[in-house]
C-alpha positions, 0 to 999 in steps of 0.5 A: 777364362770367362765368356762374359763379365757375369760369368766371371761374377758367377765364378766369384760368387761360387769361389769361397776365397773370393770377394771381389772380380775383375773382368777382362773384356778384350782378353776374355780373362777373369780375375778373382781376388780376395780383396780390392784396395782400390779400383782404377776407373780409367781402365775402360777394358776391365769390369769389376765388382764385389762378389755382393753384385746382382748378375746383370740382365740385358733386355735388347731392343730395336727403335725407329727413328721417325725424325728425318735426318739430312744426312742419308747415311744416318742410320734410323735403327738403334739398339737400346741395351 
């Protein structure tokens, strides 16, 4: 188990054996493997990686949009990850 796709890297990382991770978004499950012969990209509920991956960081940030929209339920915030 994992809560996110950098801890399961983390896991990976402080793992001896471990080369290479797979995160499952839905399940929260982390997967650790000592090798990867191939990656399917069509699988949009995983997040993989080699344990050499740089722990991501996400700046959130809220914009307003100042164009007027025809359509009122438009909504003129949006988050930029």
């Amino acid at each position: 188990m994992a809560q996110d796709n950098n801890e399961c890297l983390s896991k990976c990382q402080e793992t001896k054996r471990c080369e290479w991770y797979s995160f499952q978004n839905s399940k929260l499950t982390c997967f650790l493997l000592q090798n990867c012969p191939t990656l399917n990209e069509e699988l949009d509920d995983f997040t993989s990686g080699q344990k050499s991956c740089q722990l991501s960081t996400t700046t959130e940030m809220t914009t307003i949009s100042t164009t007027p929209s025809p359509d009122k339920d438009f909504s003129k915030s949006t988050k930029i990850v």
